[in-house]
C-alpha positions in Angstrom: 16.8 -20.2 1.0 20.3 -21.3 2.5 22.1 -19.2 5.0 24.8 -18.5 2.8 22.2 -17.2 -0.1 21.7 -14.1 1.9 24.5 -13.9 4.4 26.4 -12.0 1.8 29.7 -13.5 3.0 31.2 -16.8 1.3 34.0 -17.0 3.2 35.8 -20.4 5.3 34.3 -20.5 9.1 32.1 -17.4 8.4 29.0 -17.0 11.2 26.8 -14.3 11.8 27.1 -12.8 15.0 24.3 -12.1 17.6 24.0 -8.8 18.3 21.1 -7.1 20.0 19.8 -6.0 16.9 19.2 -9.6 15.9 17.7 -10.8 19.1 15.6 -8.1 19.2 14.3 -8.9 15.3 13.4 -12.5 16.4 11.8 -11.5 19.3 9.5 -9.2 17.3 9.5 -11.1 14.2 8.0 -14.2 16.1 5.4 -12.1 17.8 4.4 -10.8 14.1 4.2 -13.8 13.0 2.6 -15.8 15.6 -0.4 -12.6 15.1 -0.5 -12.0 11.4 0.9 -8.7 12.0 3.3 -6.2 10.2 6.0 -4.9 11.3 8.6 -2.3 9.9 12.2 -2.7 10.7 14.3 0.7 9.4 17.6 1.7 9.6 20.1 3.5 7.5 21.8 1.3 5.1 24.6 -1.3 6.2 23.3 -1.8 9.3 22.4 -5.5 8.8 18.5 -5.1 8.8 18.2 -7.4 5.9 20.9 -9.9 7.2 18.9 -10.2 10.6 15.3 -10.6 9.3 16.7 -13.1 6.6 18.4 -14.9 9.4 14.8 -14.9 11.9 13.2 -16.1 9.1 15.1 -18.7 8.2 14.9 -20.2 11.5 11.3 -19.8 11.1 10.7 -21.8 8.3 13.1 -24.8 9.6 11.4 -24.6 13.3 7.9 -23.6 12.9 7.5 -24.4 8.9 6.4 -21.1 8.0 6.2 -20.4 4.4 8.0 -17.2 3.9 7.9 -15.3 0.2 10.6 -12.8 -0.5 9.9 -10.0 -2.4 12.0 -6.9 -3.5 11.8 -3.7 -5.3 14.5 -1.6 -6.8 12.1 1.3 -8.2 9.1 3.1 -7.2 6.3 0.3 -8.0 2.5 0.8 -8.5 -0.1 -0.7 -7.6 -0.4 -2.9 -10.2 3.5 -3.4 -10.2 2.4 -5.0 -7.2 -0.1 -6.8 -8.1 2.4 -8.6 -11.1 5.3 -9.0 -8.4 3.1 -11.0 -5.9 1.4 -12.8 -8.8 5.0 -14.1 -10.1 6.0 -14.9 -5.7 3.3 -17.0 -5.4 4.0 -19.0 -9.1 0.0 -19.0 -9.7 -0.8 -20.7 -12.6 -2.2 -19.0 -16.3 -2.2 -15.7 -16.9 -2.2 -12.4 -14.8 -5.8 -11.0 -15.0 -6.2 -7.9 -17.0 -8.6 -5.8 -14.6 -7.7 -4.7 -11.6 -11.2 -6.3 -9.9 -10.2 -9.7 -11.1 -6.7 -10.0 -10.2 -7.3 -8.5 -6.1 -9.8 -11.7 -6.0 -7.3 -13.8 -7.5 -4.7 -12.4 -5.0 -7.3 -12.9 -1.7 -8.0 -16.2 -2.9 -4.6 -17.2 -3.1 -3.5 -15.6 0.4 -6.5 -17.5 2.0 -5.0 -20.5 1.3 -2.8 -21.0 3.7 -0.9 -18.9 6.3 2.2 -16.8 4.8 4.8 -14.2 5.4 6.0 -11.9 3.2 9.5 -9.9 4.0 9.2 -6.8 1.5 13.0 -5.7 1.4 14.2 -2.4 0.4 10.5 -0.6 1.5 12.0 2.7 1.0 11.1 2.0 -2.6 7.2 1.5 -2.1 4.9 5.1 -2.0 1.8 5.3 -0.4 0.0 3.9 -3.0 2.2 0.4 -2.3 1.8 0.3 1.0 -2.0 1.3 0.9 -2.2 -2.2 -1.8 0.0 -4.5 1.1 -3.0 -3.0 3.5 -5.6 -3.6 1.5 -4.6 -7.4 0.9 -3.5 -7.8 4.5 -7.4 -5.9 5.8 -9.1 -9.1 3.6 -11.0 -10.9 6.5 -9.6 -14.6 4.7 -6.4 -13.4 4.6 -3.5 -15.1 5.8 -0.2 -13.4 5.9 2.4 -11.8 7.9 3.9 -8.8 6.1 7.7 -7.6 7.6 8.6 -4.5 5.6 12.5 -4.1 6.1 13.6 -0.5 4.4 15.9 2.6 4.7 14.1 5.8 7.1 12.4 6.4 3.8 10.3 3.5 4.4 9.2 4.7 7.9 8.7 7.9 6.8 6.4 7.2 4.4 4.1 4.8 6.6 4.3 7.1 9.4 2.4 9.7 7.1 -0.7 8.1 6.4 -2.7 7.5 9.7 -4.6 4.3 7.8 -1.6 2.7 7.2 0.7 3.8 10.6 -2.1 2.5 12.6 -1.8 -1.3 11.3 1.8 -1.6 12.3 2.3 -4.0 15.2 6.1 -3.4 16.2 8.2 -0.2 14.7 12.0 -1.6 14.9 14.7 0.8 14.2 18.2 -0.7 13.9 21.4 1.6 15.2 24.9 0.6 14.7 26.3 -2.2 16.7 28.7 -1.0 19.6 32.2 -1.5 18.8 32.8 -2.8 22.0 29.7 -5.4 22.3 30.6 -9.1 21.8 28.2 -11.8 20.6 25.5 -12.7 22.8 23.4 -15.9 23.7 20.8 -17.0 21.2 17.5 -17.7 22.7 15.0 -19.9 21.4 12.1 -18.9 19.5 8.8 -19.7 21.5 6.4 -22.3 21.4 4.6 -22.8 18.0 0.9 -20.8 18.0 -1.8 -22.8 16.1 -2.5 -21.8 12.8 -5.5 -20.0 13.8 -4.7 -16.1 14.0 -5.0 -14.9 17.5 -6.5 -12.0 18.5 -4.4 -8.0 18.3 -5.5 -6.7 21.4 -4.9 -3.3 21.8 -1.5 -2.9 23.5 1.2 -0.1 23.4 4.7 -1.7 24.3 7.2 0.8 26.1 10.6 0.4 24.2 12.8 -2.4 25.1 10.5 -4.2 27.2 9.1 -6.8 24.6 8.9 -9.7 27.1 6.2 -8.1 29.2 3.8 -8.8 26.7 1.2 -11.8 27.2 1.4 -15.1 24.5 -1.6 -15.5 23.3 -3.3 -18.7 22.4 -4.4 -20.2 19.7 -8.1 -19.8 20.5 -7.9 -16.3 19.6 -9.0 -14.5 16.2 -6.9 -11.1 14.3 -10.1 -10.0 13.5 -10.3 -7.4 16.5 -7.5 -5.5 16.0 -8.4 -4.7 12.5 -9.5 -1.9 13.6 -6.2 -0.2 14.1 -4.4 -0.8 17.6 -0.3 -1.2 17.5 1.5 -2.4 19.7 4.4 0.0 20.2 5.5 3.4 19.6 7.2 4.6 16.6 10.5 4.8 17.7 12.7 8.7 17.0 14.2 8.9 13.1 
């Protein structure tokens, strides 16, 4: 996908400007990534949530050759909505399965493949029942996948109500406004590539605004430990 594609703006000399929003995103989106996380960013429409985590992920794929599937929903999808949705992202070949059983092994076979990340866009769509699917797929041990849900406060409302699925976030991101009077800032490199081996989530609670404190981790280290729930920052207010 082509910057244009999703800047939304096809006009002469056009460039996105780097806000604090954005440098925050690729901070947070490399960290996800580099873990096999999820993260939620949220924010009230317009504020350029989209445009940001399209932009972090773009550099992603040219710098680190991460494989990043898109996927979007513009009504209240089941489970297996879902299912049909990630079925048609990943272009596997035949025929959807017709039971339920068949098609999650089809679905954990495919994500065991080889390391992905999804960007679920407009999240204030999915329910519970959604969201419980993404965490069902992203729990699989063989798994994996980065999942960065991007959504209006209905999407962070809804994940902030079920413990189960709250507790797997790795970074909450909520996007304000840019100040009128803030210019462009200096883009920062994105850090080293990880190996493809998943690291390990230890448990660590970030205070807001001070991402950099937090250690880089290795590529010796597994996901598997903080499976069991740990995030690694507080929801931020609505």
């Amino acid at each position: 996908m082509t910057a244009p594609t999703y800047q939304y703006v096809d006009l002469p000399d056009a460039s996105i400007v780097t806000t604090k929003a954005l440098l925050t995103a690729r901070e947070n989106i490399a960290d996800t990534v580099a873990a096999r996380a999820m993260m939620c960013i949220h924010g009230n429409a317009g504020f350029g949530k989209t445009l940001a985590v399209n932009t972090c992920l773009h550099e992603l794929e040219e710098t680190w050759g991460e494989e990043v599937c898109r996927v979007t929903f513009r009504a209240r999808p089941t489970a297996r909505a879902v299912r049909y949705e990630l079925f048609e992202t990943l272009r596997l070949p035949g025929e959807p399965p017709r039971h339920p059983s068949e098609f999650d092994r089809l679905l954990k076979t495919a994500l065991s493949e080889r390391p992905r990340t999804f960007l679920v866009d407009e999240a204030q769509w999915l329910n519970g029942e959604a969201f419980e699917y993404f965490r069902y797929l992203w729990d699989e041990r063989a798994t994996q996948i980065a999942i960065v849900f991007v959504g209006g406060a209905g999407a962070h409302t809804v994940l902030r109500r079920e413990p189960m699925l709250s507790s797997r976030i790795f970074i909450w991101q909520q996007v304000h406004p840019p100040h009128p009077g803030r210019g462009p800032r200096r883009r920062p490199a994105l850090p080293p590539r990880l190996g493809r081996r998943r690291p390990r989530r230890p448990h660590l609670r970030r205070r807001a605004g001070r991402a950099r404190q937090l250690p880089r981790l290795g590529p010796a280290h597994r996901a598997h430990a903080y499976r069991a729930g740990a995030h690694r920052s507080p929801a931020p207010g609505p």
